[in-house]
BAGU-232398 format. One record per residue: residue number from 1; residue in one letter; y negated, x negated, z of N, C-alpha, C in turn. Coordinates in steps of 0.05 Angstrom, whole numbers, plus 5000, padded with zeros to 4 digits. Layout:
REM BAGU-232398
SITE    i  aa   nyy   nxx   nzz  cayy  caxx  cazz   cyy   cxx   czz
SITE  NUM   A     Y     X     Z     Y     X     Z     Y     X     Z
...
***
This chain:
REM BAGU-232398
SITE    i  aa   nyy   nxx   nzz  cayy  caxx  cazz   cyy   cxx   czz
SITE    1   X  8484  3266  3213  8467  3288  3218  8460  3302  3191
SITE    2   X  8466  3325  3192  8453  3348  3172  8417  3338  3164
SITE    3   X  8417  3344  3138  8388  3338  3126  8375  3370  3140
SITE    4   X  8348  3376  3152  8333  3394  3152  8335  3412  3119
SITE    5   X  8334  3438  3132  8341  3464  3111  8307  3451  3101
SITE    6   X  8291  3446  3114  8254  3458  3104  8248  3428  3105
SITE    7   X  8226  3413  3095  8198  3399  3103  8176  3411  3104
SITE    8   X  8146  3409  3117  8126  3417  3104  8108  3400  3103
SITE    9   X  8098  3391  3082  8078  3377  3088  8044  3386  3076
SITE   10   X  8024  3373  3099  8000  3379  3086  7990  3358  3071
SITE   11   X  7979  3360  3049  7972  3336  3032  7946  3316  3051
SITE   12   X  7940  3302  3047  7923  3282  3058  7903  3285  3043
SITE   13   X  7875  3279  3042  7864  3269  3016  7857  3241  3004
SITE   14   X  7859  3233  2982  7866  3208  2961  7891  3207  2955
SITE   15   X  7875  3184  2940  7898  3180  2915  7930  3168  2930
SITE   16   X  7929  3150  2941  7963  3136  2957  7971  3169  2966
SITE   17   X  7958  3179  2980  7973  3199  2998  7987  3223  2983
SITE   18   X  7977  3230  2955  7974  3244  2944  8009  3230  2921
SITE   19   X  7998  3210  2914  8021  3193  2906  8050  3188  2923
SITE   20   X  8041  3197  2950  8060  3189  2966  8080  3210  2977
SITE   21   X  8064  3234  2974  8065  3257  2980  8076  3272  2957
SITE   22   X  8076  3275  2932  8089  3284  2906  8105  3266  2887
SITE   23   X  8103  3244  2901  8129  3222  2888  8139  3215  2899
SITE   24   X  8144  3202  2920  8149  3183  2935  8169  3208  2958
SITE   25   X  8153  3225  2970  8170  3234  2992  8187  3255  2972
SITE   26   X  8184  3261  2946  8198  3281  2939  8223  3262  2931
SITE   27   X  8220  3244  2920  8242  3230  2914  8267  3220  2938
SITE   28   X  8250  3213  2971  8269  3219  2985  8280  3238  2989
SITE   29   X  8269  3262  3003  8277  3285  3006  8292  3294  2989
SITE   30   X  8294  3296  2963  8315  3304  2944  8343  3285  2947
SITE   31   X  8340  3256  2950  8360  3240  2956  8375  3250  2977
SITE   32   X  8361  3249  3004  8366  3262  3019  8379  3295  3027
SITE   33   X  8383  3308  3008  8396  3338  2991  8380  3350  3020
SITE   34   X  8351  3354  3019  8333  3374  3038  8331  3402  3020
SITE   35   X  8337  3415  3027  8341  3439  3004  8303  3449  3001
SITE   36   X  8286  3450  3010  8258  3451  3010  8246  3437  3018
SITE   37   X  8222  3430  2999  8199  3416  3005  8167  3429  2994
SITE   38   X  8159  3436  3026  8134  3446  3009  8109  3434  3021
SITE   39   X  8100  3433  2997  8069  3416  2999  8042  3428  2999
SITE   40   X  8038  3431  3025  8009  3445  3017  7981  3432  3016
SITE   41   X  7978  3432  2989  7953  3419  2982  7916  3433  2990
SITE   42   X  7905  3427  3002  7874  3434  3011  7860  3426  2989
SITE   43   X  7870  3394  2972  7843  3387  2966  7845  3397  2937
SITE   44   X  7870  3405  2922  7869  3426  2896  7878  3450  2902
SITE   45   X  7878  3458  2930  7884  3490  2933  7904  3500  2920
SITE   46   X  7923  3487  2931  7954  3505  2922  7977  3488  2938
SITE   47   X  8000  3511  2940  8020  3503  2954  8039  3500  2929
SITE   48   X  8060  3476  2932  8090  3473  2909  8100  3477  2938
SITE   49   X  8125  3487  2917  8157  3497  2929  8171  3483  2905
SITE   50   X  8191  3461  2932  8207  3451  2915  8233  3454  2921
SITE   51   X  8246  3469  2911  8281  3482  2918  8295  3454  2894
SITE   52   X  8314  3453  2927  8343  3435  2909  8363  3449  2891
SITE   53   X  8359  3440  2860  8385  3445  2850  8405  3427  2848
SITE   54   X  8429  3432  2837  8452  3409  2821  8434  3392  2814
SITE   55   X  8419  3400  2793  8403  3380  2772  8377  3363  2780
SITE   56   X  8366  3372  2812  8345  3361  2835  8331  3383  2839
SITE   57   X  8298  3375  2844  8288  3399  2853  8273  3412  2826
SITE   58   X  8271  3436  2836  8254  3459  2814  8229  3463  2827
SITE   59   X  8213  3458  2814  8180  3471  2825  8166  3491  2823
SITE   60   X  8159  3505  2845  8137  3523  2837  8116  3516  2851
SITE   61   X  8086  3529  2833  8064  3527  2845  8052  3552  2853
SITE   62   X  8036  3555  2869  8026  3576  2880  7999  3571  2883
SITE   63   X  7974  3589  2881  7944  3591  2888  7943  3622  2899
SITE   64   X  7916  3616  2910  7907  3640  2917  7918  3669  2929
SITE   65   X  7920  3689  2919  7935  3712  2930  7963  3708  2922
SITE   66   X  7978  3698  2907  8001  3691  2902  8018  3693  2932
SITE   67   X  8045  3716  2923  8064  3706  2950  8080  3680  2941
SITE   68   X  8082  3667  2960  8094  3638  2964  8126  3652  2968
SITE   69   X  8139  3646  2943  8176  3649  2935  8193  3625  2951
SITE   70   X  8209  3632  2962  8221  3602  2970  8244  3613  2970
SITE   71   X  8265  3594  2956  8293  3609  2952  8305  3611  2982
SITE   72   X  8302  3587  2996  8321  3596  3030  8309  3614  3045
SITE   73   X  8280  3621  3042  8273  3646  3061  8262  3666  3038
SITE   74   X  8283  3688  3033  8271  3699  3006  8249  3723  3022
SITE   75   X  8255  3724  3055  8235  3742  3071  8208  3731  3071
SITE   76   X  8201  3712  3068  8181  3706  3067  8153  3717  3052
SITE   77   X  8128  3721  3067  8110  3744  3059  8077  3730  3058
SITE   78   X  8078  3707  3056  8055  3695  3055  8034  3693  3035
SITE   79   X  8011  3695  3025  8001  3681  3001  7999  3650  3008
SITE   80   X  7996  3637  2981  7988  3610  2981  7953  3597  3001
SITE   81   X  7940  3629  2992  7914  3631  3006  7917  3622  3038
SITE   82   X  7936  3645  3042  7944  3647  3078  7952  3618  3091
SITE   83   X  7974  3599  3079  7986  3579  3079  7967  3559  3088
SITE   84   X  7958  3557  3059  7934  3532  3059  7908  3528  3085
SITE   85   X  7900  3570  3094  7886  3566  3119  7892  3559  3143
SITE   86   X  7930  3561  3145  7944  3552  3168  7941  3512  3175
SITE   87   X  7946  3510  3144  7947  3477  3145  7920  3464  3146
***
């Protein structure tokens, strides 16, 4: 079976989940060649975008009015603001 094009995940709050959630699942998911992983965080208010390269994933962070870039949906029209109130 094909890896999912997307993940999303919303962060938890503490410390394991947080650990689990920016190390742990990124390290699968990249193993796994998931071409995005995005994390949206509530409890530091910001969303990462993590696009697969050759070399693993590249990060970006996003806050506030920021549009959220994601290389597989370059249509995408969100802020980080908008995101974070969905999750």
């Amino acid at each position: 079976m094909a890896p999912p094009l997307l993940v999303v995940k919303v962060v938890s709050p503490g410390a394991e989940n947080h650990r689990r959630d920016y190390f742990e699942k990124r390290n699968q998911y990249e193993w796994r060649g998931i071409a995005e992983y995005w994390m949206l965080d509530p409890v530091v208010g910001q969303m990462t975008v993590l696009g697969l390269t050759p070399q693993g994933y590249s990060e970006a962070i996003f806050v506030g009015e920021a549009v959220v870039e994601s290389p597989s949906f370059p249509d995408w029209s969100l802020t980080a603001e908008a995101m974070l109130a969905l999750g």
